[in-house]
C-alpha positions in Angstrom: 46.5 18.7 -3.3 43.3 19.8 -1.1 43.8 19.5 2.3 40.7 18.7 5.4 40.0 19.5 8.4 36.8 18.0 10.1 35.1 19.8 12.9 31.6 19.4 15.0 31.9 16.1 16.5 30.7 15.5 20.1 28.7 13.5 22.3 24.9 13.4 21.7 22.2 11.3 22.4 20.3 9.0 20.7 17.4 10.7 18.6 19.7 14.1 18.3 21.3 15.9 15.9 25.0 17.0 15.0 26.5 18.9 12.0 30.0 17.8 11.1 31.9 21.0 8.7 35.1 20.3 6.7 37.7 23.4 5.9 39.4 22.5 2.6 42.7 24.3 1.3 45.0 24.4 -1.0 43.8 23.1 -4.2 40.7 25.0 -5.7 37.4 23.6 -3.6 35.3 23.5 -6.7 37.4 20.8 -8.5 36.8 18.0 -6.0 33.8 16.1 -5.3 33.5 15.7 -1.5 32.6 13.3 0.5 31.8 11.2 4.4 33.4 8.1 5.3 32.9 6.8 9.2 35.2 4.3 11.0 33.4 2.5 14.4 36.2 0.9 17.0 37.2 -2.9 15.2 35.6 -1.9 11.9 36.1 -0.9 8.3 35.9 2.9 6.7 32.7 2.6 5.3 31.1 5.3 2.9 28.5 7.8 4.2 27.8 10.3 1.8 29.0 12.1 -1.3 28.7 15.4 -3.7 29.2 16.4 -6.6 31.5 19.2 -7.4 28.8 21.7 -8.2 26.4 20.0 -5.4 23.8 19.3 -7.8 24.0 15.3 -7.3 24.3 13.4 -4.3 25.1 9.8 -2.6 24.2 8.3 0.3 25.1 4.7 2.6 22.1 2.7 2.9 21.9 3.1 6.5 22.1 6.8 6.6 19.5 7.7 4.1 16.6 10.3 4.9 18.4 11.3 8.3 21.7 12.5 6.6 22.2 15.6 4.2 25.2 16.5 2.7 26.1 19.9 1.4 28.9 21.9 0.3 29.5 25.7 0.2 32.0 26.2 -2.8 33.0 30.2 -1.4 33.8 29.3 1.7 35.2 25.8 0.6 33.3 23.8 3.1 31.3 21.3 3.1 28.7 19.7 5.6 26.9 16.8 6.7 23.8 17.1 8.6 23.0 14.6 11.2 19.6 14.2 12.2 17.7 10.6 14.2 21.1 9.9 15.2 21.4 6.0 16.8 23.8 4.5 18.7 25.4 2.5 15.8 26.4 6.0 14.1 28.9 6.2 16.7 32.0 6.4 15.0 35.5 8.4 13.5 33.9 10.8 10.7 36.7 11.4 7.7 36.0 14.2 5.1 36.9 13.1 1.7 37.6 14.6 -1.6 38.6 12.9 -5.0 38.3 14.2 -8.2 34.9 12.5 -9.1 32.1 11.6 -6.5 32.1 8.2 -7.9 36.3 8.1 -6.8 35.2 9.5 -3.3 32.6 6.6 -2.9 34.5 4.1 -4.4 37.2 5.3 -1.5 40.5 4.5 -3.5 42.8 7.6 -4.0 40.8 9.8 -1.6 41.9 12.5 0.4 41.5 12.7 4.1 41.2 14.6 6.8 42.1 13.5 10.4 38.5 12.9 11.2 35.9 13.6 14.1 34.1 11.5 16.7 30.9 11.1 17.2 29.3 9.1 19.9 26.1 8.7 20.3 24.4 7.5 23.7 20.9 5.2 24.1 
């Protein structure tokens, strides 16, 4: 089983950018799909972004689309999620994902995680 380690989080403010990175191990990086989930305080894990295992196709959250990018680097078994217009209400706990299918990572059931990141970000 892959294991994740999220890293980039901080304080930034609103209109700024951040770049979260996940390490993965242990199972080969290549045969997962990957993906973004983000917690805010008295809320649900709700879905951010996903990518395939080859990073051809990707998946986004409605609320996150054209300021978000995921990416994944398959030999250094990373991947990335680039942050851009950030907003107040993206504050939040950042989880790296992986699942076998990007569909499984977005559908959140059976999904890896890592111990996630904060982001806050201040008006």
């Amino acid at each position: 089983q892959v294991q994740l380690v999220e890293s980039g989080g901080g304080l930034v403010q609103a209109g700024g950018s951040l770049r979260l990175s996940c390490a993965a191990s242990g199972r080969a990086f290549n045969t997962n799909a990957m993906g973004w989930f983000r917690q805010a305080p008295g809320k649900e894990r709700t879905f951010v972004a996903a990518i395939t295992r080859s990073g051809v196709a990707t998946s986004y959250g409605d609320s996150v689309k054209g300021r978000f990018t995921i990416s994944r680097d398959n030999a250094k078994s990373m991947v990335y999620l680039q942050m851009n217009s950030l907003k107040p209400e993206d504050t939040a706990v950042y989880y790296c994902a992986a699942n076998n299918l990007m569909v499984q990572v977005q559908n959140g059931g059976g999904n890896v995680w890592g111990q996630g990141t904060q982001v806050t970000v201040s008006s």
